[in-house]
N, C-alpha and C positions, 0 to 999 in steps of 0.2 A: 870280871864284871860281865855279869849277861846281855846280849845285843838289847836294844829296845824291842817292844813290841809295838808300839808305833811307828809308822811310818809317813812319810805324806809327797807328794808333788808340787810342792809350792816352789821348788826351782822352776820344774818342768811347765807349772801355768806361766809363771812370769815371762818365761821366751818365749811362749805362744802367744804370750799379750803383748807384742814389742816390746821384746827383751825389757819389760817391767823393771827397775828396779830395787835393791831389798827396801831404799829408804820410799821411794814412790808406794811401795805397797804399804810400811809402816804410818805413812800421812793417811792413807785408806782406814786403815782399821785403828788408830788411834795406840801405837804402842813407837817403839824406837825402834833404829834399824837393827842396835844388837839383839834385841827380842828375835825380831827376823828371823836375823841371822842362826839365831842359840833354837829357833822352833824348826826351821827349814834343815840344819844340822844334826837335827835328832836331839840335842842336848836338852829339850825343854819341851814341855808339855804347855799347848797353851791352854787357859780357861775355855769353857764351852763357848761363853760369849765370844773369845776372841778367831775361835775357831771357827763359830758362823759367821763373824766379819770377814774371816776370809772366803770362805766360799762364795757370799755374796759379793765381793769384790770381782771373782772369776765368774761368776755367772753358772757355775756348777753347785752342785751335793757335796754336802761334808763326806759322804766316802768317796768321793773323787778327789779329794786333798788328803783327807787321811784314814789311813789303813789300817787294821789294826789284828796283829798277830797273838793271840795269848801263847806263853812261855809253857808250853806242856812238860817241863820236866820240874815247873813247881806243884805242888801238892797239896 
C-alpha cells in the first residue's frame, strides 16, 4: 500500500489550542470523534467543506492543516 499523499496537523493545532480534544474539535466542525480521529490518522480524507471547518476552527489556511504530496511514481 502506498503512504498517503495527504497529510495534515490537526494533532499538532489541537495542543497549541489547550490540548483541544479530538471530541471538542468534532462539536467544532459537526462530524464524530472517530472521523477525527480516521482524518487526523491519515486514514480518511475529509470533504472540502469539512476541511475549511477545520481550519476555521484553528484560525489558520487549509495548507496549514493539510499538505499535500502527489505520489510521483504513479503515472
Amino acid at each position: 500500500m502506498a503512504p498517503t499523499a495527504v497529510t495534515n496537523q490537526i494533532r499538532r493545532l489541537r495542543f497549541d489550542r489547550d490540548e483541544m480534544t479530538q471530541a471538542d474539535l468534532a462539536g467544532h466542525i459537526g462530524v464524530t470523534r472517530q472521523t477525527v480521529n480516521a482524518i487526523e490518522a491519515g486514514k480518511y480524507s475529509p470533504s472540502l467543506e469539512v476541511a475549511f471547518r477545520i481550519a476555521q476552527t484553528f484560525g489558520v489556511s487549509l495548507e496549514e492543516v493539510f499538505q499535500y504530496e502527489p505520489d510521483r511514481t504513479r503515472k
